[in-house]
C-alpha positions as CSV (number, residue, x, y, z in Angstrom):
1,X,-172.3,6.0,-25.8
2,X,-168.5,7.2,-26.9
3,X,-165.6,5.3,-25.3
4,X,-163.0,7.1,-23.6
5,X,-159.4,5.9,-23.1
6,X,-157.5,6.5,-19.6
7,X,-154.0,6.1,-18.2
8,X,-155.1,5.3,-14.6
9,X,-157.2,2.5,-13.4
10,X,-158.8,4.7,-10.6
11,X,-159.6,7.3,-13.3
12,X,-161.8,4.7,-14.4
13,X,-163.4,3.7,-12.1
14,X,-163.7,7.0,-11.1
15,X,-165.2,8.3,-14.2
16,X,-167.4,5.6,-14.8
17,X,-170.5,7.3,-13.7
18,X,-170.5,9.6,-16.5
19,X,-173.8,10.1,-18.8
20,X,-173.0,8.2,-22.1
21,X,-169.3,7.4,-21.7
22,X,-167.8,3.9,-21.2
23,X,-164.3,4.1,-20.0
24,X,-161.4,1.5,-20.2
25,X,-157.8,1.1,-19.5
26,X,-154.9,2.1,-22.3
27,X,-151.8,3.0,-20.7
28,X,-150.8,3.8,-24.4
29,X,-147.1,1.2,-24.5
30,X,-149.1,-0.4,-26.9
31,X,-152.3,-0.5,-29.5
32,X,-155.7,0.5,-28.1
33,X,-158.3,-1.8,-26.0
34,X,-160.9,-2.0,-28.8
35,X,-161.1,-0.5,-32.1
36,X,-163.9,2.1,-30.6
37,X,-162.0,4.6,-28.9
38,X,-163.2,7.8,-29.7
39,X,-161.3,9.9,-26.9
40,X,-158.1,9.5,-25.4
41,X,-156.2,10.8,-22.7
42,X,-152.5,10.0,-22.5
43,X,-150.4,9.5,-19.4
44,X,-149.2,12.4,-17.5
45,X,-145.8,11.7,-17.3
46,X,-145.4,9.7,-20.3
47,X,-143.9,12.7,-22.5
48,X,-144.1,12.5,-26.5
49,X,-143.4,8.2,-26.8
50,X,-147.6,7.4,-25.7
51,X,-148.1,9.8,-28.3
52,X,-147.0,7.2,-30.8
53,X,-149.5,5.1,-30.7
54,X,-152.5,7.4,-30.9
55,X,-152.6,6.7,-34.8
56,X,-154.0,2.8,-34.3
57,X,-156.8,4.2,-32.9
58,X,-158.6,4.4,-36.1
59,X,-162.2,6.2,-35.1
60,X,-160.2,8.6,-32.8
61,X,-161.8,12.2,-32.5
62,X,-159.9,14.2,-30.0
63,X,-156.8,13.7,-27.1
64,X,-157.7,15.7,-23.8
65,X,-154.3,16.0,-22.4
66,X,-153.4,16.6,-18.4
67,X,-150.3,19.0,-19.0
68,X,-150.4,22.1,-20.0
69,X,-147.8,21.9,-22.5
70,X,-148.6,20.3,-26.0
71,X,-145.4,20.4,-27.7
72,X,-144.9,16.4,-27.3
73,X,-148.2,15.9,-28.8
74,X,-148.6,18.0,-31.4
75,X,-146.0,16.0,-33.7
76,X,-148.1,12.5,-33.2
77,X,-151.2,14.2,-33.7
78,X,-153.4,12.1,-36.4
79,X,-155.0,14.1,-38.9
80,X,-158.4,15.4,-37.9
81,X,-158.3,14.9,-34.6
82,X,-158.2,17.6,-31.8
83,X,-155.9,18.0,-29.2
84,X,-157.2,19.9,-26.0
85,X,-154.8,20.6,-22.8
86,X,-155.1,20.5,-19.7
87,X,-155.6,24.5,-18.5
88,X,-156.1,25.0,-15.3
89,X,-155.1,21.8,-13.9
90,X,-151.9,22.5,-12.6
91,X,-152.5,26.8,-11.8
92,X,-152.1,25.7,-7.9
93,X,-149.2,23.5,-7.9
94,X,-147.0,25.1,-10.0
95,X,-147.9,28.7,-8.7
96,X,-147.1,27.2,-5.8
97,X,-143.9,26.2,-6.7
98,X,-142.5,29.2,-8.6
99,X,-143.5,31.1,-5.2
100,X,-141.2,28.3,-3.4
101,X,-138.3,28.7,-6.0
102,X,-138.2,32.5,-5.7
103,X,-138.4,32.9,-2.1
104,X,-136.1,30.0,-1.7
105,X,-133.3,31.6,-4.1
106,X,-133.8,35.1,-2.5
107,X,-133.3,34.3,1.4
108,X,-130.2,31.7,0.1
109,X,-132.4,28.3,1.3
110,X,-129.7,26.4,-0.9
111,X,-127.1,27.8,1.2
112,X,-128.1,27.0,4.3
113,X,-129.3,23.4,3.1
114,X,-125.5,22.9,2.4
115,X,-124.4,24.6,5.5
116,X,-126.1,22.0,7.3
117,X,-124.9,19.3,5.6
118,X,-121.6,20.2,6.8
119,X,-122.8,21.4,10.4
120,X,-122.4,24.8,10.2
121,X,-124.7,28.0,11.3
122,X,-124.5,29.7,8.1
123,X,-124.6,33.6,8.2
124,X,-127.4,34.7,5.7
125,X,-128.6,37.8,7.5
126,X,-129.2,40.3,4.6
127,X,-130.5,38.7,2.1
128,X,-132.8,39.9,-0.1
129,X,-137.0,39.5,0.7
130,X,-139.5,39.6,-1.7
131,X,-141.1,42.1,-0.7
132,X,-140.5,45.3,-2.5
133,X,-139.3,43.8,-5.4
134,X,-140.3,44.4,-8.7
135,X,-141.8,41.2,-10.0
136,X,-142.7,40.7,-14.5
137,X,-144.4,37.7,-15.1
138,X,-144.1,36.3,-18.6
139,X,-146.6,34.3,-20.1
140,X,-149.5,35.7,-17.9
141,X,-151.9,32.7,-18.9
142,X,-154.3,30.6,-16.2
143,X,-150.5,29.9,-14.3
144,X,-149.2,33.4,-14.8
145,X,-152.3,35.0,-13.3
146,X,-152.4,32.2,-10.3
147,X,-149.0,33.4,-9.8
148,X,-150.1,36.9,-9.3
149,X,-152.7,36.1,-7.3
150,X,-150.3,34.3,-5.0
151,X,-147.8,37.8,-5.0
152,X,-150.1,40.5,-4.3
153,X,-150.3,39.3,-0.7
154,X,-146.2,38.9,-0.3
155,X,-146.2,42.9,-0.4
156,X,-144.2,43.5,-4.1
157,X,-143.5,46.7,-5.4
158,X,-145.0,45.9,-8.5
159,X,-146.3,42.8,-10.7
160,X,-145.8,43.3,-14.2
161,X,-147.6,40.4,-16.7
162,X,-146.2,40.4,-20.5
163,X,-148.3,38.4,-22.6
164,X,-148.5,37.6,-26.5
165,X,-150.0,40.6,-27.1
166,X,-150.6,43.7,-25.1
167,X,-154.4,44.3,-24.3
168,X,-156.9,45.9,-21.0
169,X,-155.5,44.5,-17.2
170,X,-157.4,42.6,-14.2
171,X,-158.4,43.0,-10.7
172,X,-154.2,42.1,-10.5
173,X,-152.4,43.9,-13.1
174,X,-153.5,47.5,-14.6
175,X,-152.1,46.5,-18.0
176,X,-150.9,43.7,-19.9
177,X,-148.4,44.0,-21.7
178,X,-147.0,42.4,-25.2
179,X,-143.7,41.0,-25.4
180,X,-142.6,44.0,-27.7
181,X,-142.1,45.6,-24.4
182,X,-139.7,43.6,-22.8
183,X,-136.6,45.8,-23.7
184,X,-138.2,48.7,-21.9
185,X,-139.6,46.8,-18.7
186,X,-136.6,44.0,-18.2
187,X,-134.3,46.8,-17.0
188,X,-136.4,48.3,-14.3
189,X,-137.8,44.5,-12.8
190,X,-135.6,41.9,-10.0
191,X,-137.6,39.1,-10.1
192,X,-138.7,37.5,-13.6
193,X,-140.9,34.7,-14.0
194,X,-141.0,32.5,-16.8
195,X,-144.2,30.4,-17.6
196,X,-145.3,30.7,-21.0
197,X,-145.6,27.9,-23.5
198,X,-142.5,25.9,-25.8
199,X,-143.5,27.3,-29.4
200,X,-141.5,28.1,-32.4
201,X,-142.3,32.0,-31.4
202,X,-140.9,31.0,-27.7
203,X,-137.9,28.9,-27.9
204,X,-134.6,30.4,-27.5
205,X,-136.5,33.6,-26.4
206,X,-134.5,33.8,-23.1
207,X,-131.4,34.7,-25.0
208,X,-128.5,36.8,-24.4
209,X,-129.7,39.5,-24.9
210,X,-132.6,39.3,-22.7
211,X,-130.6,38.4,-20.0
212,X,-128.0,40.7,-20.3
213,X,-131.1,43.1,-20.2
214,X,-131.8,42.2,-16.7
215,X,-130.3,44.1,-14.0
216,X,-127.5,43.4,-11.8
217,X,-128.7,40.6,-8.9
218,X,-131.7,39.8,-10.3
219,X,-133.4,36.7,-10.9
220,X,-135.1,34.3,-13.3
221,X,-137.4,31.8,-12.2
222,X,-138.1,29.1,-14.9
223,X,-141.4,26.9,-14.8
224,X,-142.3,26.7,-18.4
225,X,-140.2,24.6,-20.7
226,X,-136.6,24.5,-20.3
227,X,-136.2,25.1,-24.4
228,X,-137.3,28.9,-24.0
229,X,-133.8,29.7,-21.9
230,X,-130.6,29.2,-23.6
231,X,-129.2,27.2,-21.3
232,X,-125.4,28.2,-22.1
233,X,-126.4,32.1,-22.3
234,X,-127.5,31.6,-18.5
235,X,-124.6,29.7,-17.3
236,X,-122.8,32.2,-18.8
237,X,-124.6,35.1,-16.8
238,X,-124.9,33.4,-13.4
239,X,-121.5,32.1,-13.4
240,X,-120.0,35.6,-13.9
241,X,-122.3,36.5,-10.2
242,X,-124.6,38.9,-12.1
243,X,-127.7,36.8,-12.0
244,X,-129.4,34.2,-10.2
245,X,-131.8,31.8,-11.4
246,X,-134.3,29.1,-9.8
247,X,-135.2,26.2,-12.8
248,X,-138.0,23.6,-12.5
249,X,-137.0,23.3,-16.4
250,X,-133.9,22.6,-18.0
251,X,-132.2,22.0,-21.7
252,X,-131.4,19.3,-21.5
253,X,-133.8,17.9,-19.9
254,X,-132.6,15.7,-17.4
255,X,-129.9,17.6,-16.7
256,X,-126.6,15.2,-17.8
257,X,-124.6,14.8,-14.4
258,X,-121.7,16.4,-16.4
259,X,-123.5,19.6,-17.4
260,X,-121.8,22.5,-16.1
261,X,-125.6,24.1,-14.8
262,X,-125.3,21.7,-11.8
263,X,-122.5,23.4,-10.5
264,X,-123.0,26.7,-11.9
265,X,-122.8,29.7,-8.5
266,X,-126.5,31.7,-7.9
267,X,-128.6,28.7,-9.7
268,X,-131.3,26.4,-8.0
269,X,-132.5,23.4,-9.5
270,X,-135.7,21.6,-8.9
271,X,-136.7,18.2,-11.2
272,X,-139.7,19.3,-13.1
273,X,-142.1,18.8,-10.6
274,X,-143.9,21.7,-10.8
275,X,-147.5,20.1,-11.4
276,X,-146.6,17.0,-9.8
277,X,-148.1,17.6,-6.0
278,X,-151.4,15.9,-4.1
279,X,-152.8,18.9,-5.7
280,X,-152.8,17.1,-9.1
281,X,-155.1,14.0,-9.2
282,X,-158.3,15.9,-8.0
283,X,-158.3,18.7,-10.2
284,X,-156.8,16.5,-13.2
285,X,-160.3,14.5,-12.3
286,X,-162.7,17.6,-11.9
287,X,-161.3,18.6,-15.3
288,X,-161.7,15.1,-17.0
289,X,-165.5,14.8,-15.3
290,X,-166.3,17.9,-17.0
291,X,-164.6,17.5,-20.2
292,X,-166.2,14.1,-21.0
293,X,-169.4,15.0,-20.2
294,X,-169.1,17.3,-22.9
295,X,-167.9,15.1,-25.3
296,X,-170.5,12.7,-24.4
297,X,-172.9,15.6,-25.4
298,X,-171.9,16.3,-28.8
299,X,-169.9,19.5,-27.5
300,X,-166.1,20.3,-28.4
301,X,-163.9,20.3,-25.4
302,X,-163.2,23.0,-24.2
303,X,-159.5,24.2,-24.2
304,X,-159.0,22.9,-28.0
305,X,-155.0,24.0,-28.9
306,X,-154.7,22.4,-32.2
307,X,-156.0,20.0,-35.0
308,X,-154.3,17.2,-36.7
């Protein structure tokens, strides 16, 4: 019998039922339940201060996160133990979302939101659709590829995915390519989607140069991490009329009232919600069901990212 550590109450009572795990309560603002813990999961929306207390947990083998990012953990992570993410978990939701944020910034929703504020029948005939436009997805993970999915039925010109590496396509894209290619194929694409991970390899990559790369009118749609964009680079571009953008991701993150990206002309902003939908607690349980009763088994979990 291993015992596994959960955020949620309902989570369990949920899990419970699972062969060979007892489960128990730690909201991680403090020390563990018991001394036994061998598995924990930390909140959702906690970020990196949960993280903090993973190290009193002193027969700890492995965290099984529910984001897909792991930057917050990885610097909390105690040595020997395996951090696992959440893959898959929030494919649906966020796909959803950058599909929202790109059709919402093309046909000038913002506009008319404000136009109605102030009573008005705005005039946004003419705006652009997304069909026929050249979509490059970068970071062309489980996300990237529900994104895809999502695209091929909105009647694009083309969906280009840019990965770590270049290697073969899928039933969605003939080619993958690596991110060596992104001076060639920035050029030629209007719509470019952002949603690969916060590493040392990633931050900053959405730079000057990259956007200055983009062509006139298009945009960026961000639901990664707000560190890969420099934010004051983009400010810089948008504010000039060249480029548009659509953030679920900002840096900072919360955006200060002050900061100059509220205001900035051609930029939509959304609070980080891209995961955070009904579509979350059900497939954040499927996940956890299936990952415990491997653990249970003697198995590794399966979408191991690092090791303390």
């Amino acid at each position: 019998m291993v015992t596994v550590a959960l955020p949620e109450r309902s989570w369990v009572e949920q899990l419970a039922d699972v062969p060979g795990v007892r489960t128990v309560l730690w909201e991680m603002t403090g020390p563990p339940p018991s001394d036994d813990v061998e598995l924990a999961v930390p909140p959702y929306m906690g970020g990196s201060e949960p993280m903090t207390w993973l190290g009193h947990a002193p027969r700890l083998r492995a965290v099984q996160l529910v984001t897909a990012g792991y930057e917050h953990a990885l610097p909390h992570l105690p040595t020997g133990v395996a951090l696992a993410n959440g893959a898959g978990i929030h494919d649906t939701s966020t796909a959803e979302l950058a599909i929202t944020l790109t059709l919402a910034a093309l046909r000038g929703i913002p506009e008319a939101v404000r136009a109605q504020g102030r009573g008005e029948w705005a005039s946004l005939a003419g705006r652009r659709s997304l069909a026929d436009r050249r979509v490059l997805i970068l970071g062309y993970g489980s996300i990237g590829r529900t994104i895809a999915h999502r695209l091929s039925v909105f009647e694009v010109a083309q969906i280009t995915a840019v990965a770590s590496r270049s290697r073969a396509g899928d039933d969605l894209v003939d080619r993958i390519h690596g991110v060596d290619d992104l001076t060639e194929l920035l050029p030629s694409h209007d719509v470019v989607l952002l949603v690969l991970p916060l590493t040392e390899a990633t931050r900053g990559l959405v730079g000057r140069d990259f956007l200055r790369r983009m062509p006139d009118g298009a945009l960026l749609v961000n639901v990664a991490r707000g560190g890969v964009v420099l934010t004051d680079a983009l400010v810089a571009e948008c504010a000039s009329g060249r480029l548009m953008a659509a953030l679920d991701v900002t840096d900072p993150e919360p955006l200060p009232k002050t900061h100059p990206l509220w205001r900035t002309p051609g930029v939509l902003i959304s609070p980080h919600v891209g995961g955070a939908s009904t579509a979350f607690d059900p497939r954040a349980l499927a996940l956890l069901r299936r990952e415990l009763t491997r653990f249970a088994a003697g198995e590794d979990l399966s979408h191991l990212v690092a090791t303390g």
